[in-house]
SETIBA-859979 format. One record per residue (C-alpha): z, x, y. Coordinates in steps of 0.05 Angstrom, whole numbers, padded with zeros to 5 digits, always signed. Example, Ala and Ser with C-alpha at 12.3 -4.5 7.8 and 13.67 -1.06 7.14 Angstrom:
! residues 2
+00156+00246-00090/+00143+00273-00021/
//
This chain:
! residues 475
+01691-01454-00593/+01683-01441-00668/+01727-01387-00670/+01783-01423-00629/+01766-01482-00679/+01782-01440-00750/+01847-01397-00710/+01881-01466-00697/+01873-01492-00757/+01897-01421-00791/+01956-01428-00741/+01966-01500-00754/+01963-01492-00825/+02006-01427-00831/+02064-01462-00786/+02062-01531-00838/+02074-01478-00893/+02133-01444-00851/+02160-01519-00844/+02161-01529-00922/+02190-01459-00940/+02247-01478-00887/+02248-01544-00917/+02260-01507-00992/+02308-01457-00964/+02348-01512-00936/+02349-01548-01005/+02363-01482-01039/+02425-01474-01001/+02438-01554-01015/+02425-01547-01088/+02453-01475-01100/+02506-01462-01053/+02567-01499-01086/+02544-01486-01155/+02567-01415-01152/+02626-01428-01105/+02669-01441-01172/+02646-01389-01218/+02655-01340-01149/+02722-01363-01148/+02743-01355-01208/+02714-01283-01222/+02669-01318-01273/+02609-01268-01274/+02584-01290-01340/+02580-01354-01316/+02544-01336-01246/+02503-01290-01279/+02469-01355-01321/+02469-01393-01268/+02425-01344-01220/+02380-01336-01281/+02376-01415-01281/+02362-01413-01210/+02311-01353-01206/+02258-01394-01246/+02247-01440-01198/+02174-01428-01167/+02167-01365-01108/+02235-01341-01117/+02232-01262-01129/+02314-01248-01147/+02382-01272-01134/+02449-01238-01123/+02512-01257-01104/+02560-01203-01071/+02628-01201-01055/+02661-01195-00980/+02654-01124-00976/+02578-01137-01004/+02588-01105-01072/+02543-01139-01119/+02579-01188-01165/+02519-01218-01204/+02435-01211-01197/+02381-01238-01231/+02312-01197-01221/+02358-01153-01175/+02379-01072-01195/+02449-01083-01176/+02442-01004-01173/+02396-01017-01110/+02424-01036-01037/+02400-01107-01023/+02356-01112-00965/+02373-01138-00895/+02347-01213-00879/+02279-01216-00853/+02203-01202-00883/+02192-01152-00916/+02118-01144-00951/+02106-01209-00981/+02178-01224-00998/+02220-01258-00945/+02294-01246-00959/+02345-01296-00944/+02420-01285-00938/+02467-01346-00947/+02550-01342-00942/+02589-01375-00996/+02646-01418-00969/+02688-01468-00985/+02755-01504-00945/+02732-01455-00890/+02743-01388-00932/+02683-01345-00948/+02682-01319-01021/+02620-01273-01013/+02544-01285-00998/+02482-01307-01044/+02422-01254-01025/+02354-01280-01062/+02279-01262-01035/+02218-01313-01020/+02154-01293-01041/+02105-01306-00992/+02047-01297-01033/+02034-01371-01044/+02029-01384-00963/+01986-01322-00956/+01930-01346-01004/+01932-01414-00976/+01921-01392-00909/+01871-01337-00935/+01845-01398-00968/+01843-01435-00905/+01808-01380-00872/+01756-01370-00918/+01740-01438-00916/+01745-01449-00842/+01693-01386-00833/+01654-01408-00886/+01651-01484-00842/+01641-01440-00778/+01587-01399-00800/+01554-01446-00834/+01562-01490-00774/+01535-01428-00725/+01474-01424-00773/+01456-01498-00768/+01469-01492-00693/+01422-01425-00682/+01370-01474-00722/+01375-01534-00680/+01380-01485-00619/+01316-01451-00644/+01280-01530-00651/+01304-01537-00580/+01287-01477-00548/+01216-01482-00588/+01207-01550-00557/+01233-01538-00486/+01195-01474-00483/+01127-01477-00514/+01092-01507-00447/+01130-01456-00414/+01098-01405-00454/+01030-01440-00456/+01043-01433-00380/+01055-01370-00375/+00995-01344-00424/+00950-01393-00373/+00982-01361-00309/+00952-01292-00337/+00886-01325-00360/+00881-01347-00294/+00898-01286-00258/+00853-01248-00293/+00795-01289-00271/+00786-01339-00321/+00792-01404-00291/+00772-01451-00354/+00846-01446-00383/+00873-01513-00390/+00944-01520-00425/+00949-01578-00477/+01007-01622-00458/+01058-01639-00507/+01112-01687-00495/+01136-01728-00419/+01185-01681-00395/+01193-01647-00334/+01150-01588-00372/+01104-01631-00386/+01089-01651-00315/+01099-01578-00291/+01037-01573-00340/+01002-01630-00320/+01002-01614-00243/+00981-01533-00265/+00917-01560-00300/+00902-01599-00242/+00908-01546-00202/+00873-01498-00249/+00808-01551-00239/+00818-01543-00173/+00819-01472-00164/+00763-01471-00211/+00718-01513-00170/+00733-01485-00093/+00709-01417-00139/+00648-01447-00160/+00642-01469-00085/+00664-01403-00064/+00608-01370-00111/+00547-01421-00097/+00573-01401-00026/+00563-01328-00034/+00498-01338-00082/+00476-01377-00014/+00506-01321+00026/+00466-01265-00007/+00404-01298-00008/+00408-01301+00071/+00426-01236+00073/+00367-01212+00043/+00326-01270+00086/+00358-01235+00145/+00345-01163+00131/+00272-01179+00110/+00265-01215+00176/+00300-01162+00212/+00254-01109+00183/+00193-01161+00211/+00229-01157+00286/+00250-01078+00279/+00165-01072+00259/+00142-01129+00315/+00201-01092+00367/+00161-01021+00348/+00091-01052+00351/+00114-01086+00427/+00142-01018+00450/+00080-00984+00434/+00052-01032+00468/+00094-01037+00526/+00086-00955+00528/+00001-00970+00525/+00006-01024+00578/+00044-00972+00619/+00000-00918+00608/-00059-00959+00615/-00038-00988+00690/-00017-00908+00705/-00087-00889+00687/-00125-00953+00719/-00081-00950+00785/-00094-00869+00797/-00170-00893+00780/-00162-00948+00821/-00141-00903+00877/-00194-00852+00883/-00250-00909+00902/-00208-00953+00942/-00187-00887+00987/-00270-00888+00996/-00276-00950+01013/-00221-00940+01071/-00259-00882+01087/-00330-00908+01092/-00296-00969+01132/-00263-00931+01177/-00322-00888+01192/-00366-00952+01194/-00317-00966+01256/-00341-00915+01298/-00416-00945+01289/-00441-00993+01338/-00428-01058+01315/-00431-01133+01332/-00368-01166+01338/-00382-01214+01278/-00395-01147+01238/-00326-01121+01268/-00293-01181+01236/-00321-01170+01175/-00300-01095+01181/-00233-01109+01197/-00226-01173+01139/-00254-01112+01101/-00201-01058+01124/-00147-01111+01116/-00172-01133+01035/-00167-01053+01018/-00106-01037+01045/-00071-01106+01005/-00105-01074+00952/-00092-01002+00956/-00011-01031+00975/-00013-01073+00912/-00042-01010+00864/+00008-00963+00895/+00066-01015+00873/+00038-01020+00806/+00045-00936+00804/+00124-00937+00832/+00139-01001+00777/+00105-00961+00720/+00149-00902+00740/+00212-00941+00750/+00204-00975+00682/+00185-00917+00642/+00252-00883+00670/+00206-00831+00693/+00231-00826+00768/+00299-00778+00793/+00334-00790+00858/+00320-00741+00912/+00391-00737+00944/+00400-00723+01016/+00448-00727+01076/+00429-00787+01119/+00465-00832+01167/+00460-00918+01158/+00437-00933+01227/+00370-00890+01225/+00349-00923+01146/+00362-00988+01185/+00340-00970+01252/+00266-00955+01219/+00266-01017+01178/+00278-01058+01241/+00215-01021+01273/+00176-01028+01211/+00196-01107+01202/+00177-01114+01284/+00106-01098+01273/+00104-01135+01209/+00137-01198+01250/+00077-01194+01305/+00064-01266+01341/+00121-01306+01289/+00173-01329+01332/+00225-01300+01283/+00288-01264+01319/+00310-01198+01287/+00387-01181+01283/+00419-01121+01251/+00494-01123+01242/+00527-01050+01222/+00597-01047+01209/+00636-00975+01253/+00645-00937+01180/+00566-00942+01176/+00568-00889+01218/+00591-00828+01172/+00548-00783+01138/+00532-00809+01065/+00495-00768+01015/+00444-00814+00968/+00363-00824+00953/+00353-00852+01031/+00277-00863+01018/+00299-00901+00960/+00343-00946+01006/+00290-00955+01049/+00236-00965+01002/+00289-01030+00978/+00304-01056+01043/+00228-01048+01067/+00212-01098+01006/+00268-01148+01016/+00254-01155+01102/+00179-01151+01086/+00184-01206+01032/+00239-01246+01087/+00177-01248+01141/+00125-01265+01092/+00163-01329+01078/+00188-01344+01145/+00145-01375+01195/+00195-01386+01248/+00281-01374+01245/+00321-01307+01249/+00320-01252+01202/+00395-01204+01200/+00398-01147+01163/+00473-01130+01150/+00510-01069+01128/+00595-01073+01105/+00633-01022+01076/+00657-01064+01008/+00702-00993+00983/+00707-00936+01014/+00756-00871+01009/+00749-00800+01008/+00693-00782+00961/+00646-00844+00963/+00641-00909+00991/+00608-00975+00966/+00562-01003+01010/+00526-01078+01016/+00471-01085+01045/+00440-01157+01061/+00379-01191+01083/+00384-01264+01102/+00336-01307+01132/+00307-01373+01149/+00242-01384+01110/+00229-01433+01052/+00282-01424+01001/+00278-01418+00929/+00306-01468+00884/+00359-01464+00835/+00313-01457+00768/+00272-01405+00801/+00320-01348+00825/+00333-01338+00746/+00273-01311+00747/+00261-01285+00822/+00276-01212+00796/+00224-01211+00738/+00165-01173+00739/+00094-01202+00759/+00136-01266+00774/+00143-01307+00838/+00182-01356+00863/+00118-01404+00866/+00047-01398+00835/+00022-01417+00896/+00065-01363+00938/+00009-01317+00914/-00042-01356+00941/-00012-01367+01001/+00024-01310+01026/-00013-01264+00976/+00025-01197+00928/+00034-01185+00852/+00110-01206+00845/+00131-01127+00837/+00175-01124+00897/+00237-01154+00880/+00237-01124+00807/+00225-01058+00835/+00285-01071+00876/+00319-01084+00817/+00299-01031+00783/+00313-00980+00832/+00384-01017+00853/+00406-01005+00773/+00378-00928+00772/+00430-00916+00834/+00479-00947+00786/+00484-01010+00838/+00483-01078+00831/+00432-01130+00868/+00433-01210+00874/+00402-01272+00907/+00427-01335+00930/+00388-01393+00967/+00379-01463+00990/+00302-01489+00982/+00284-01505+01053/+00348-01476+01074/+00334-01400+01075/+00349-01341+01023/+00401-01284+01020/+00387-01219+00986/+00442-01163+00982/+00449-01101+00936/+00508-01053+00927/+00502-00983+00911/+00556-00927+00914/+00544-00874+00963/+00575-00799+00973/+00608-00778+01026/+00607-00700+01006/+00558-00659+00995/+00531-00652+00918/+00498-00581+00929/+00548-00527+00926/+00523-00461+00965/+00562-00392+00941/+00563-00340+00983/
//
C-alpha cells in the first residue's frame, strides 16, 4: 500500500510538472512567436539573432533557432548552426519543441528551441526521495507497532505452548500467568483449569496405583499362604487317602474272620435265640465289610488310580442282572420293578460294563433303601447315536421320600447324605452317589439328580459308548 502510496504521488507530481511546462511552452509561443515574425520577414538576422539571445535566458531553455522553409538555419542562440537540429520529441533531458512562424496565413520558417528537463527530474527525484524516505520510515514504525502487537497477542500463546510441553512431559504443576481479558487470555484461563484438573485425577490416579500395589503385594503374600495351606491340604488329602487304603485292607483281613468264624459257628448246634444273634451278627459284618470295600473303590477313584477295563457287552444283560440283583434286595416291600429299553439298546457296545453296573447297582440299591412302597423303572434311550459311538442315558426313578431342593447341591458329595438321620435309619457312609460321580466323569460322562421331597427322586447319567471294537488284531 506504501509503495502504491509514493508511485501516485511520483505520477501525480510528475504529470502537474508536465501541465506547467505545457503551460510555459504555450506562453513561449504567445510571447515569442510574433516577435520574430518581423525581423523573419524582413531578412533582419542581426536583429533575430538578439532577440533569440534575449529569449534564451529565460530559465530551462537550452537554445533557440529559427530556420527558413526549406529548414536552413537563419539565426541560433546556444545552437551550432553547423549541426542538424533535432526532430521534436525528448531527447536526454532536453525536450525539443518545434513551432511554425506565420503570419496572414503564410509561413515564413519555424522557431526550433530545446526544454531542459532537468528541473522536473530533480523535483520528482526529490519527490521520490522524500516519499521513500515517508514510506520507509512509515514501514519501520509499522514493523514496531506490529512487533508490540504480535508481542501482546502472542505471549500467552507462547506461555501456552511452553506449558503444553511442560505438561506433556509429565509435569503437571505448570500454571500460565494470565495477562490481559482477551480471548487468549481465557484460552489460558480454561488451560490452567484444566492443568489442575489433570493434575489432580493424576494424584488420584497415583494414590490409586500406590493403593493398587500395596494389594498386590497383600494378594501375592496371601496367595503364597493358600499355594502353602493348598500344599499342606493335598498332603493331607494324599495321607487321609493312604491312611483309609491302609486301614480298609487292615480292616479287611479280620472282618473276612469274623465271616468265617460266623459262618462256621452256623453249622454248630444252636438255639434259635443264638441263631438270631448269629445272623444280626452275619448281617453287622457284611454292612461292614460292604461299607470298607466302598471306602477301597472311593480311595481309588479319587486318587485317579483306577483304568477302565473295556469290553464288548450288550445293554439288556447289565440291566437284566441289576433287575435280579434289585429283586432280592426289594424282598417283602411292595415296590413294583419296571425296566424300559429302547430297540437300539440292543447292539453291541464296547465300554467298562462292570463299571456300568457297579453305577446302576448303587443308584437302584440306594432307590429301594428309600422306598418303602411305589415303583422303581430303570430306563435306557439312545440320546446320539451313529456309526462309531452312541450316547446313552440311563435312569433310575422311583417313589421313595424325596430330597429337597437345598440338599441335592450336595447329594453327590462324599461322606454326605441327603439327611443325618438317613444314616441312622436306613444305615451307609454317603460314598455311593459320589462314587457314581466319580466313575460317571472317568468315562468322560455326565450324571444328575432331580426330585420332589415326598414326591420321589430321578437319577440318570450319560456316558458315550463304542460301537467298534478298540483292540485291533493283525494277522
Amino acid at each position: 500500500m506504501l509503495a502504491l502510496l509514493v508511485g501516485n504521488s511520483v505520477r501525480l507530481i510528475r504529470n502537474n510538472l508536465e501541465e506547467q511546462v505545457q503551460a510555459r511552452i504555450i506562453a513561449v509561443e504567445r510571447a515569442y512567436a510574433t516577435a520574430v515574425v518581423l525581423p523573419l520577414a524582413a531578412r533582419d538576422y542581426a536583429t533575430l539573432r538578439d532577440i533569440l539571445d534575449g529569449m534564451r535566458t529565460a530559465q530551462d531553455i537550452v537554445y533557440f533557432a529559427v530556420t527558413d522553409p526549406q529548414n536552413r538555419i537563419l539565426a541560433s542562440s546556444g545552437w551550432d548552426s553547423t549541426r542538424q537540429l533535432p526532430a521534436p520529441g525528448r531527447q536526454n533531458n532536453v525536450r525539443h519543441i518545434m513551432l511554425p512562424v506565420t503570419s496572414f496565413g503564410q509561413e515564413y520558417g519555424q522557431v526550433h528551441y530545446g526544454l531542459s528537463t532537468n528541473r522536473i527530474d530533480a523535483a520528482v527525484h526529490a519527490v521520490f526521495s522524500q516519499s521513500l524516505m515517508i514510506a520507509l520510515v512509515e514501514i519501520f514504525l509499522s514493523l514496531i507497532l506490529l512487533s508490540i502487537t504480535c508481542y501482546l497477542l502472542t505471549r500467552n500463546l507462547s506461555n501456552l505452548a511452553d506449558a503444553s510441553h511442560q505438561v506433556a512431559d509429565g509435569n503437571y504443576d505448570t500454571v500460565i500467568p494470565v495477562r490481559g481479558r482477551d480471548e487468549v487470555a481465557v484460552l489460558t484461563e480454561n488451560f490452567n483449569r484444566m492443568t489442575t484438573a489433570v493434575r489432580e485425577r493424576h494424584a488420584k490416579v497415583q494414590f490409586y496405583q500406590d493403593e493398587l500395589r500395596q494389594a498386590n503385594q497383600e494378594l501375592e503374600t496371601t496367595l503364597q499362604k493358600v499355594r502353602e495351606l493348598t500344599r499342606l491340604a493335598e498332603q493331607a488329602t494324599v495321607a487321609k487317602r493312604e491312611f483309609l487304603q491302609n486301614m480298609s485292607h487292615e480292616l479287611r483281613t479280620p472282618m473276612n474272620g469274623v465271616l468265617g468264624m460266623a459262618q462256621l459257628l452256623g453249622f454248630t448246634s444252636l438255639n434259635e435265640e443264638q441263631q438270631q444273634y448269629l445272623a444280626s451278627l452275619e448281617s453287622s459284618a457284611d454292612n461292614l465289610l460292604t461299607m470298607i470295600s466302598d471306602i477301597l473303590d472311593f480311595t481309588a477313584l479319587a486318587g485317579r488310580q483306577t483304568q477302565l477295563v473295556i469290553s464288548g457287552f450288550q445293554l439288556h444283560e447289565v440291566i437284566g442282572a441289576i433287575e435280579q440283583a434289585a429283586r432280592l434286595n426289594i424282598g417283602s416291600k411292595e415296590i413294583t420293578l419296571k425296566t424300559l429299553l429302547e430297540p437300539q439298546t440292543q447292539k453291541i457296545v464296547y465300554g467298562d460294563r462292570q463299571r456300568i453296573q457297579q453305577i446302576l447297582h448303587h443308584l437302584v440299591s440306594n432307590a429301594v433303601k428309600f422306598t418303602v412302597h411305589g415303583e422303581i423303572t430303570i430306563a435306557v434311550e439312545v440320546m446320539d447315536d451313529d456309526s462309531k459311538r452312541m450316547i446313552v442315558k440311563f435312569t433310575v426313578n422311583d417313589t421313595g421320600v424325596g430330597i429337597t431342593p437345598e440338599q441335592l447341591e450336595t447329594i453327590f458329595s462324599p461322606f454326605n447324605q441327603a439327611d443325618n438321620s438317613s444314616t441312622r435309619q436306613y444305615g451307609g457312609a454317603g460314598l455311593g452317589l459320589s462314587m457314581v460321580k466319580l466313575m460317571v466323569e472317568l468315562m468322560d460322562g455326565q450324571v444328575g439328580a432331580s426330585s420332589i421331597q415326598g414326591g420321589g427322586s430321578s437319577f440318570w447319567f450319560s456316558i458315550p459308548l463304542q460301537l467298534n471294537s478298540p483292540f485291533t488284531i493283525a494277522f
